[in-house]
C-alpha positions as CSV (number, residue, x, y, z in Angstrom):
1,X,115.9,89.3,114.0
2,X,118.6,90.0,116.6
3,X,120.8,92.9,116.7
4,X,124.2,92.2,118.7
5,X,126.2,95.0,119.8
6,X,130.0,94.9,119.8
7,X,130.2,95.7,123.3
8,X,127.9,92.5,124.6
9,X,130.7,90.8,122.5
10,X,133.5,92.4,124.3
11,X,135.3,93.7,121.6
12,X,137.3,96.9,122.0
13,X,137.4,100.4,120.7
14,X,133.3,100.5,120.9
15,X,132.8,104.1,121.6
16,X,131.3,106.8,119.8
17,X,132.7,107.7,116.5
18,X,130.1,110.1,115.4
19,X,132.6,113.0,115.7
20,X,134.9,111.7,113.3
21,X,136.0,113.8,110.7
22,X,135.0,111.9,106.9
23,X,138.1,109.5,105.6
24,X,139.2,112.0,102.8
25,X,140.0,114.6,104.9
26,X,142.5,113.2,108.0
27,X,146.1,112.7,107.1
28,X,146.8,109.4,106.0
29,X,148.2,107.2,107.3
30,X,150.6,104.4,105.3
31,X,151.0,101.6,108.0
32,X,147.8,100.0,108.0
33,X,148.7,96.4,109.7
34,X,150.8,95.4,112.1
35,X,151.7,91.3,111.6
36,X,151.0,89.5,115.0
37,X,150.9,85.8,114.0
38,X,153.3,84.5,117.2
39,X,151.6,86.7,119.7
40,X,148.4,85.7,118.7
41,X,149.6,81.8,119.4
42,X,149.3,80.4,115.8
43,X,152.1,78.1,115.3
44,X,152.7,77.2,111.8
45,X,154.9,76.7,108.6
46,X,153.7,75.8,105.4
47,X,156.7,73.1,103.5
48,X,155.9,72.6,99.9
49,X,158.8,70.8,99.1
50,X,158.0,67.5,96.2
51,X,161.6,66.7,95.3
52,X,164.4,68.1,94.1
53,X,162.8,68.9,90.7
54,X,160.6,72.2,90.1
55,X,157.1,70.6,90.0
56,X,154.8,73.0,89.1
57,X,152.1,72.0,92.8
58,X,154.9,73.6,94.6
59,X,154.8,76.9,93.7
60,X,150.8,77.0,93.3
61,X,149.4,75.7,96.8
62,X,148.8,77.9,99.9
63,X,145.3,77.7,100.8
64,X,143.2,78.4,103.7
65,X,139.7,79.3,105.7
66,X,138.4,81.6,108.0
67,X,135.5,79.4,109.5
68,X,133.1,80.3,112.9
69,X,132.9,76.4,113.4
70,X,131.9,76.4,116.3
71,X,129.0,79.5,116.0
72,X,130.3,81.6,118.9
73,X,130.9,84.7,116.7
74,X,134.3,84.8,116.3
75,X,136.3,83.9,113.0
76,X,138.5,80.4,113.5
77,X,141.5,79.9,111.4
78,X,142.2,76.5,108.8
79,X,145.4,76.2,107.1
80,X,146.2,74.1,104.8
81,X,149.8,71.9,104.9
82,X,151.0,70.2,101.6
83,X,154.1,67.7,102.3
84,X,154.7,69.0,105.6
85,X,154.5,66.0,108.4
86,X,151.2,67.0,110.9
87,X,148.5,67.5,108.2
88,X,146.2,70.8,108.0
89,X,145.5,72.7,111.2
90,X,142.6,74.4,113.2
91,X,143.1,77.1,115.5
92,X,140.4,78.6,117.5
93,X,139.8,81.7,118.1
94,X,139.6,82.1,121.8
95,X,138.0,85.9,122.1
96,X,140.2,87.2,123.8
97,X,143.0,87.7,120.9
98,X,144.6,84.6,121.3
99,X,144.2,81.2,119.0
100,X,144.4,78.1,120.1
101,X,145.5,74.7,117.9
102,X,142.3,72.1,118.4
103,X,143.8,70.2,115.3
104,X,144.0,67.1,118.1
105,X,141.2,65.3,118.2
106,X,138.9,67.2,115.8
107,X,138.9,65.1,112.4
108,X,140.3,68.4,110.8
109,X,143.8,67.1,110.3
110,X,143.7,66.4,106.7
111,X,147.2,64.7,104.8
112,X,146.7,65.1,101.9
113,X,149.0,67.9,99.6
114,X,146.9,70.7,100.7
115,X,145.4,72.6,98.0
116,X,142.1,74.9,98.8
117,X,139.2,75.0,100.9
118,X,135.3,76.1,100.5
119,X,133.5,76.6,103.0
120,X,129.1,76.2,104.0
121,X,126.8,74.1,105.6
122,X,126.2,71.3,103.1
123,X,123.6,69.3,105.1
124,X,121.3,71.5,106.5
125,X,122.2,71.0,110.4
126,X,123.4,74.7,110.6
127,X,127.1,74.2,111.2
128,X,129.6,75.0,108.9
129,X,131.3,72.3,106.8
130,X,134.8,72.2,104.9
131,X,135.8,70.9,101.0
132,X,139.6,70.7,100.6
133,X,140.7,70.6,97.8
134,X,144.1,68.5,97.0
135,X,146.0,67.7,94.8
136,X,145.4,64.2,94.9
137,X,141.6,63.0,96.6
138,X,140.0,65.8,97.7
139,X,137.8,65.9,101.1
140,X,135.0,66.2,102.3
141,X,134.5,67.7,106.3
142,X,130.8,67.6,108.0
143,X,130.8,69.6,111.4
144,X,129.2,67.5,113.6
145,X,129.4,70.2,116.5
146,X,131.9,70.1,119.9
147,X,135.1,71.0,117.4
148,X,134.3,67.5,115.6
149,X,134.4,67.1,112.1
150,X,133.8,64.0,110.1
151,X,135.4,62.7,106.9
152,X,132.4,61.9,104.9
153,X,134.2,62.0,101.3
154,X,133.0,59.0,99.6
155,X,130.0,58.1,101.6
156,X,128.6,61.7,100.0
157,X,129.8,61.1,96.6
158,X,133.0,63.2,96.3
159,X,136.4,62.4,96.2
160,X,138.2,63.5,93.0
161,X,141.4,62.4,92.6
162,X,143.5,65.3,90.4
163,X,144.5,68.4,91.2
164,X,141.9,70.6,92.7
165,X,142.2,74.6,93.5
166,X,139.6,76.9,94.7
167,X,136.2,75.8,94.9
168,X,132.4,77.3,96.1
169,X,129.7,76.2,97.8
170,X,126.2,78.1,96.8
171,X,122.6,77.2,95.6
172,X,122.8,76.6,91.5
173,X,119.4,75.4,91.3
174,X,117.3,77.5,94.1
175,X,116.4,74.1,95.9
176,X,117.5,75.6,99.0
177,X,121.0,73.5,100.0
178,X,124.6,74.2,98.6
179,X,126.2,72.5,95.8
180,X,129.7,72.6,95.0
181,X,131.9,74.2,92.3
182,X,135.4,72.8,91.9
183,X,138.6,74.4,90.0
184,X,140.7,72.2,88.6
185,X,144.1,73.4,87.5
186,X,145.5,70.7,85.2
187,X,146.5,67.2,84.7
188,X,149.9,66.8,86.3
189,X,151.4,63.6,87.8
190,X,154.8,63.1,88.9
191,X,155.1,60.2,86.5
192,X,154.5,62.3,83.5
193,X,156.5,65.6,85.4
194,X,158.5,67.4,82.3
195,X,161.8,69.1,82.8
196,X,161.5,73.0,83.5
197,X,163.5,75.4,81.6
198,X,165.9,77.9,83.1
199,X,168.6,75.5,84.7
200,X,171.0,77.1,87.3
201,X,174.2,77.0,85.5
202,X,175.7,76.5,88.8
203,X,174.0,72.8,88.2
204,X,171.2,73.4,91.6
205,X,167.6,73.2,90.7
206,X,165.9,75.1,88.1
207,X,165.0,78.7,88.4
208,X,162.1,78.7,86.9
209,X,158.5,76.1,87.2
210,X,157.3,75.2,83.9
211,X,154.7,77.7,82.1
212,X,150.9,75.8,82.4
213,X,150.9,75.0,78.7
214,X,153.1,72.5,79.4
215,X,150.4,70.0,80.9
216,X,146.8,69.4,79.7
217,X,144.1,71.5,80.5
218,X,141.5,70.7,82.6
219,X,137.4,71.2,83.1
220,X,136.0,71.6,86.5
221,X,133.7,69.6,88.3
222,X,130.2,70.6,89.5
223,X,128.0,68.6,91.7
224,X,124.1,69.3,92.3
225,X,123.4,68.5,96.8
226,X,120.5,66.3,96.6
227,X,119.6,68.0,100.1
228,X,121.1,65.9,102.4
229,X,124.6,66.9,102.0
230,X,125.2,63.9,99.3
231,X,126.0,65.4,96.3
232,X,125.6,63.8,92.4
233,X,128.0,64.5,89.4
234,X,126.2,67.3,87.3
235,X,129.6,68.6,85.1
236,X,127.9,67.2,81.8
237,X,124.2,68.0,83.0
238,X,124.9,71.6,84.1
239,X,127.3,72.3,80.7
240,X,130.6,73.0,83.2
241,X,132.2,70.4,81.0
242,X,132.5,71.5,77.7
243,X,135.2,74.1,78.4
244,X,138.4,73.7,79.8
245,X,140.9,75.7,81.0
246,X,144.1,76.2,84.0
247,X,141.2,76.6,86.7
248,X,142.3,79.0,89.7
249,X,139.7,81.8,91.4
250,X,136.4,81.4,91.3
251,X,133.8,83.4,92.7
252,X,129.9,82.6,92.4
253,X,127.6,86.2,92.3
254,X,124.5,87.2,90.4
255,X,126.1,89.2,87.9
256,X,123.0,89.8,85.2
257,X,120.4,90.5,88.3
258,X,117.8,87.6,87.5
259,X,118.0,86.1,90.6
260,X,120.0,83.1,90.5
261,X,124.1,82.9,90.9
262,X,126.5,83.1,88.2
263,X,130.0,81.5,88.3
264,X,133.2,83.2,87.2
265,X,136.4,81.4,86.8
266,X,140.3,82.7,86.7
267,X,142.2,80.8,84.2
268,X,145.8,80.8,83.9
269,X,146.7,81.4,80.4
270,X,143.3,80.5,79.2
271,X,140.1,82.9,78.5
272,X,138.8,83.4,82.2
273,X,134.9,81.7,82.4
274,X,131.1,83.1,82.9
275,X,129.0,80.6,83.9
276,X,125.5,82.2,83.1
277,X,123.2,80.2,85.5
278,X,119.6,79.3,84.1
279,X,118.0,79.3,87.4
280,X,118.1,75.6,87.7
281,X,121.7,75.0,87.8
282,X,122.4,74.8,83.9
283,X,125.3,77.3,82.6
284,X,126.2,78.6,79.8
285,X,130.0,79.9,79.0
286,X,129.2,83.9,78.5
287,X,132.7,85.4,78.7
288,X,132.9,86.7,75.7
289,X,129.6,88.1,75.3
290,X,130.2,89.4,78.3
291,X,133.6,91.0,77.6
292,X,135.4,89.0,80.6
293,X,137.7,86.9,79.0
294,X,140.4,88.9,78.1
295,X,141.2,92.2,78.8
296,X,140.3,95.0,76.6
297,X,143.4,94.3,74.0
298,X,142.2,90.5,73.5
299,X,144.6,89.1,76.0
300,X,143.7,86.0,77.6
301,X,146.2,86.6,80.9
302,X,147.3,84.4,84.1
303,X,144.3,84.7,85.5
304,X,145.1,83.8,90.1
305,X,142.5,85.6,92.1
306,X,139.2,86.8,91.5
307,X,137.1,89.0,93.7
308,X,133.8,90.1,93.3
309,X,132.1,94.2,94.4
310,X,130.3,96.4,93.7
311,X,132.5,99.0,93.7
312,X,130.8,102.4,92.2
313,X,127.5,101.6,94.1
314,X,125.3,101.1,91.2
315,X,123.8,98.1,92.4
316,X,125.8,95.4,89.9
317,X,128.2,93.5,91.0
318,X,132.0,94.3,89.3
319,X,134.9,91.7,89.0
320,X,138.8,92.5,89.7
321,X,140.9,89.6,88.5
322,X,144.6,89.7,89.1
323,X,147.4,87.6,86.6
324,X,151.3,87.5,86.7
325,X,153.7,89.6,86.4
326,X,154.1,91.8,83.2
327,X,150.1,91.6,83.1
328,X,148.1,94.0,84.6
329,X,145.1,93.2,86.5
330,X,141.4,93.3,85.3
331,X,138.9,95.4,86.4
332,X,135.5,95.1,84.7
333,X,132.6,97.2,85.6
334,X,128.9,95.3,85.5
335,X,126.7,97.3,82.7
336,X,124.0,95.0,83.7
337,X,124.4,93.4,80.0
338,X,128.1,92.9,80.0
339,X,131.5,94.4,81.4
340,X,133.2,97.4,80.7
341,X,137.5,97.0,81.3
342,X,138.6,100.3,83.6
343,X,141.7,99.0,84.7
344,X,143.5,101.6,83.2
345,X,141.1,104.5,84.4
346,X,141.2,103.1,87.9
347,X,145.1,103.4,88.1
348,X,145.5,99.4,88.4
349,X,148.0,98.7,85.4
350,X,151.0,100.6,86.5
351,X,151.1,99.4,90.5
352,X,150.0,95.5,89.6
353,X,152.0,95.6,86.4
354,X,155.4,94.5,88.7
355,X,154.0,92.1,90.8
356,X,152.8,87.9,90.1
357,X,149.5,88.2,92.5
358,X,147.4,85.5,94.1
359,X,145.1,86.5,96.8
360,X,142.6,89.3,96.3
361,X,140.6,91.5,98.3
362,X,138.6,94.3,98.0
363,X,137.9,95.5,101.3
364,X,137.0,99.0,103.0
365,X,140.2,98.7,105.3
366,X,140.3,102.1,106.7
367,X,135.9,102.3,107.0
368,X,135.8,105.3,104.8
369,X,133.2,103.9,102.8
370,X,135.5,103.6,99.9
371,X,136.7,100.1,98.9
372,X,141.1,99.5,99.3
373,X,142.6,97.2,97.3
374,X,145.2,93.9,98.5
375,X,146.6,91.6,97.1
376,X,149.6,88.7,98.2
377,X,152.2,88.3,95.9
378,X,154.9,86.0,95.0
379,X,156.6,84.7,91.7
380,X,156.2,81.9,90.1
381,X,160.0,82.4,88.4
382,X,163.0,83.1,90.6
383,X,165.4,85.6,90.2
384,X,168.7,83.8,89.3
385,X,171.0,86.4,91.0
386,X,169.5,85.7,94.5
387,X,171.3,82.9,95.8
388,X,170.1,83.0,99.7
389,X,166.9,83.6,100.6
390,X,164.0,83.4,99.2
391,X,164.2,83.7,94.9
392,X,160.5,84.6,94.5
393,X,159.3,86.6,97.2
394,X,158.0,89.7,96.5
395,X,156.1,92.1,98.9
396,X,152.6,92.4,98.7
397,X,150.2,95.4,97.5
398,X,148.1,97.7,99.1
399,X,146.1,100.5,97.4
400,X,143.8,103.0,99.1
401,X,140.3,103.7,97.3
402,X,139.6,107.3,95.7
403,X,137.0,109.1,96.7
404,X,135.8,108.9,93.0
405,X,135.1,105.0,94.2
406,X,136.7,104.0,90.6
407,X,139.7,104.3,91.6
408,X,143.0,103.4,93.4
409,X,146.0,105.3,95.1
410,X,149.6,103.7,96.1
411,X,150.0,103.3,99.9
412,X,153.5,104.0,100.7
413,X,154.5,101.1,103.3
414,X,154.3,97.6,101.0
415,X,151.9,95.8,101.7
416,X,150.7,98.4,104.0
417,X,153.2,96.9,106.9
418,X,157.0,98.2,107.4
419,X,159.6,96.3,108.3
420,X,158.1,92.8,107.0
421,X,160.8,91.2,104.2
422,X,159.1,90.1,101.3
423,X,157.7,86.4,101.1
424,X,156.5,84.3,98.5
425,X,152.7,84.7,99.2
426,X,150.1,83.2,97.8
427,X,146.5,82.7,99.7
428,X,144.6,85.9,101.1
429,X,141.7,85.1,104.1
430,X,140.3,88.1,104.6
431,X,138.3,88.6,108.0
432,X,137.5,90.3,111.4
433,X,139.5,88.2,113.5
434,X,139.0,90.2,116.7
435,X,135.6,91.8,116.0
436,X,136.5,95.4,115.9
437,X,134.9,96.3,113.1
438,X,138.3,96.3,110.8
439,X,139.1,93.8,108.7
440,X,142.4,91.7,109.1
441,X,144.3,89.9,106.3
442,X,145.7,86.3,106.6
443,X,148.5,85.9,104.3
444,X,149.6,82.1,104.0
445,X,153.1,82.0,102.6
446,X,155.3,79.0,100.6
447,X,157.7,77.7,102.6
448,X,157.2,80.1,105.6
449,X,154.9,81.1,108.3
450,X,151.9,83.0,107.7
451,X,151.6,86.5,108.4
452,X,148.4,87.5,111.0
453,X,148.3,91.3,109.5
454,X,145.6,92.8,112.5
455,X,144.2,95.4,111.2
456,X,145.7,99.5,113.1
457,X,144.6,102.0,110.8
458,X,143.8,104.8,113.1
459,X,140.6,106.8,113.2
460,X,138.5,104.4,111.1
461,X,135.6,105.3,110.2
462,X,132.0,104.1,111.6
463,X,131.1,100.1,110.5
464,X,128.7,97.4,110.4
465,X,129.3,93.4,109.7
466,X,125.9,92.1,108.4
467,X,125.7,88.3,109.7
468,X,122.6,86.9,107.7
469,X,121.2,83.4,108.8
470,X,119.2,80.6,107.1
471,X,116.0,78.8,108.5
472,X,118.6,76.2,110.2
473,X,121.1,79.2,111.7
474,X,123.6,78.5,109.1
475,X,125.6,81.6,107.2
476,X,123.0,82.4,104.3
477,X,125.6,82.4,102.0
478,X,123.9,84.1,98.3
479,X,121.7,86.3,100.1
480,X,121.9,89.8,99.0
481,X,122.3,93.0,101.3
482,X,121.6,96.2,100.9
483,X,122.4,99.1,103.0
484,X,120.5,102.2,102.7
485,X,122.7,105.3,102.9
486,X,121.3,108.8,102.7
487,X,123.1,109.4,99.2
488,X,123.5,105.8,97.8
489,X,122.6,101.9,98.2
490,X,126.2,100.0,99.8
491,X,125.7,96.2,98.0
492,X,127.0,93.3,98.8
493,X,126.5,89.3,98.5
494,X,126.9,86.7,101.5
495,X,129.8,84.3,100.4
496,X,132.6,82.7,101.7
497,X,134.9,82.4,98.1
498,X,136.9,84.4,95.9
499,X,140.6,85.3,96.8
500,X,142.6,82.2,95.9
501,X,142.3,78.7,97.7
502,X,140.9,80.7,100.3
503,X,137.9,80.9,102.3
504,X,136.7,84.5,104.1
505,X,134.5,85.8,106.1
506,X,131.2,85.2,105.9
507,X,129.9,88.1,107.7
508,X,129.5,91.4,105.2
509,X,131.8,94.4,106.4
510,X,130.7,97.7,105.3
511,X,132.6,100.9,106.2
512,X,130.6,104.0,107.0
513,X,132.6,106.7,107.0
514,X,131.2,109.5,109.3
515,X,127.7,107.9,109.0
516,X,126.0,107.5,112.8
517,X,123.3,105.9,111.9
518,X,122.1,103.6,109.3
519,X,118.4,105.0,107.4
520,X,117.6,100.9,106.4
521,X,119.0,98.1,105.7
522,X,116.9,95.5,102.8
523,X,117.8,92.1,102.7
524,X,116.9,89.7,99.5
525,X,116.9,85.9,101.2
526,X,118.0,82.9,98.4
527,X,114.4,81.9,98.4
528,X,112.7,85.6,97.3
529,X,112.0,86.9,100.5
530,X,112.7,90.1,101.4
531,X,113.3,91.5,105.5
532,X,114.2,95.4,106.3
533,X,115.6,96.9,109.2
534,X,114.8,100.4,109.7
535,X,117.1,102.7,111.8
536,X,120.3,100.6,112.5
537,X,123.0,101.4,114.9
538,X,126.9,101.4,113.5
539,X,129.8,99.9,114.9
540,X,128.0,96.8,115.3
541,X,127.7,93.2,114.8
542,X,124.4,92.8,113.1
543,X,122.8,89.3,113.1
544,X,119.5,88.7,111.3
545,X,117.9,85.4,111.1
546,X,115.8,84.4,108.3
547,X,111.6,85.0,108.9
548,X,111.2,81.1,108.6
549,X,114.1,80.7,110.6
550,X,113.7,79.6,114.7
């Protein structure tokens, strides 16, 4: 087990914050990011464009991954392109607040119409490896070290060729490597495109992309790693395939506490998904037992993002799902048995109610140890009396935790950023880009630039980012964390989905108020082991390697 402190990584704003005065009582403050894509040297624009016809990819796609690929503990940057000219793009973080484009030479640069990425180390040689998701053959990207990566689609038995949206790596069947959950979002295909409804009486194109119902549903795809990054088709085998749906978010989490991982899916339109995991990589559909299928009036909404906390520190994980505009979002707590829908109590439905939200986070911006809400927002229905500009931007949504930790609070500057025009925003990575202990936002936009949103609340609280490790050095992504307060147990679960067509972070962020000094910190490996730290320092980069691990 190895401890690094921030200041052996050179990162800034290290000193002593013992003396702070707890996150409830400074003034706040409602300008929580600054945007500093250009000056951080990331050059990009993301051109949807199909034809002149509405078709519906176009107003779906903006995906994205914050990846270490290169394991020298800072978070790199993937972004997807869809009929842009160039293919995706990989910047590398450079450590010293800059990115650099490596796209040239590194196997990364992907054609295809862009969709959503996963990230994990599918064969076991402990770097990271990408899925992208497109719509159209989706692709397969081993790391094989020195900014390479390899396209090893076929070869390892993936390659599906319809229209793919968020997917997960994690271990369904406890045989130590990741398999592979894949969204699908319907069956769509130029040749069978249907006229959309609204038509500019001005005779331009539509206002308006067709409602999902107007294509076939879909099931999703689940593939078992035989444990050499080759994977095999298990849809029918693991039970994935007998329900279908307009497949977006999905998040994978251990949601009844038995030890294996769970899969919830966002549908659009549809009743969202529980995959209740067996242990050995069989599920069974549980959404309505569980009470997570609809909202608490029966409604079966737009599900887009999904994003998995435990947000009253009970030790159960919760779910926050976000829909479309004239929906409210979802929050259900985790009984242990089921979910219980507290949207309403948390002061969700009237600030989500106006917005059509895509990327999700729940994330202890400020470090007071209280879990802020974001979310990146854009419509999927223009407004007809804009005729410059962009028809279905909207800005995006920020909301400050409660101290009651079940609840939210409007912050005042949208998005928590002035000045920025609204954009039609759709993916959210959420990650430390510059290892200060705050978490930044990546917003990836339709038809636009992204926007780098750096994290400058002032006077954040005391932090630590847990960076667990497999036996190969690898992100352990499903292992479960537990930091030991003096009051409470923080929780969280190593992953890299949830959000939308995103992948995050894999490195846990916990804020810690005016705590100086963690009491323990437990740690619950995939295999059953168990490793505790006693005494741990704050504002640091913790990295802990597994016991079987070199």
């Amino acid at each position: 087990m190895t401890c690094i402190a921030c200041s052996m990584l050179g990162i800034h704003g290290c000193s002593d914050t013992s003396s702070h005065e707890d996150g409830a009582s400074r003034a706040p403050r409602e300008t929580w990011f600054e945007e500093q894509l250009d000056a951080r040297g990331v050059v990009f624009h993301l051109d949807t464009e199909m034809s002149e016809h509405y078709w519906m990819p176009e107003i779906m796609v903006g995906g994205g991954a914050a990846i270490d690929f290169n394991d020298d503990g800072w978070q790199d940057i993937y972004l997807l392109q869809a009929s842009g000219a160039g293919g995706n793009r990989l910047y590398q973080n450079m450590g010293d607040g800059m990115f650099k484009d490596v796209t040239e030479g590194s196997g990364a640069a992907d054609t295809g119409y862009g969709s959503g990425v996963a990230t994990g180390d599918v064969d076991g040689d402990g770097d990271m490896d990408m899925y992208i998701t497109n719509l159209g053959q989706d692709v397969l990207l081993v790391n094989e070290g020195g900014g390479r990566f390899r396209d090893v689609t076929l070869e390892r038995g993936l390659g599906d060729d319809g229209w793919g949206s968020s997917a997960s790596f994690f271990d369904a069947d406890g045989d130590g490597d990741l398999d592979l959950y894949v969204c699908r979002y319907s069956i769509w295909s130029a040749e069978k495109a249907v006229p959309c409804r609204g038509v500019d009486p001005d005779g331009g194109r539509a206002f308006g992309y067709c409602k999902p119902n107007r294509y076939p549903t879909s099931t999703d795809l689940f593939y078992l790693n035989d444990g050499n990054g080759t994977f095999e088709p298990a849809s029918v085998s693991s039970g994935i395939e007998t329900r279908e749906g307009y497949g977006l978010g999905v998040a994978a989490s251990d949601f009844d506490g038995d030890g294996d991982l769970d899969v919830f899916v966002a549908n659009d339109t549809t009743p969202d998904s529980l995959w209740m995991n067996s242990g050995s990589g069989v599920f069974t559909e549980s959404g309505f037992e569980w009470a997570c299928d609809r909202d608490s009036s029966g409604l079966a909404k737009a599900g887009m993002g999904v994003v998995v906390a435990d947000l009253d520190d009970d030790g159960a994980l919760d779910l926050l799902v976000c829909n479309i505009k004239g929906e409210t979002d979802s929050l259900y707590l985790n009984t242990g048995t089921g979910f219980r829908d507290v949207t309403s109590q948390a002061g969700l439905s009237g600030p989500s109610f106006g917005y059509t939200r895509f990327g999700l986070g729940l994330v202890d911006f400020n470090n007071d140890e209280r879990l802020d809400y974001f979310a990146a927002n854009g419509a999927v229905n223009a407004d007809p009396a804009i005729r410059e500009g962009d028809a279905f931007a909207q800005d995006n949504l920020l909301l400050k935790g409660r101290s009651d930790r079940l609840g939210f609070d409007t912050i005042k500057d949208s998005g928590g950023v002035a000045s920025l025009e609204p954009r039609t925003s759709r993916g959210a990575i959420f990650a430390d880009f510059d290892n200060d202990g705050g978490v930044d936002v990546l917003v990836i936009n339709r038809n636009e630039k992204p926007r780098l949103l750096m994290n400058t609340v002032v006077d954040r609280g005391n932090w630590i980012l847990v960076d667990v490790r497999n036996e190969t050095g690898a992100p352990s992504l499903g292992t479960r964390v537990e930091v030991h307060l003096e009051d409470r147990v923080r929780t969280g679960i190593t992953r890299t989905d949830s959000s939308y067509l995103t992948a995050n972070d894999h490195r846990l962020h916990f804020g810690l108020g005016n705590v100086d000094r963690i009491p323990s910190i437990s740690i619950t490996w995939p295999d059953g082991s168990e490793s505790r730290l006693e005494g741990v320092e704050v504002n640091t980069i913790l990295r802990v390697n597994h016991p079987g691990g070199e």
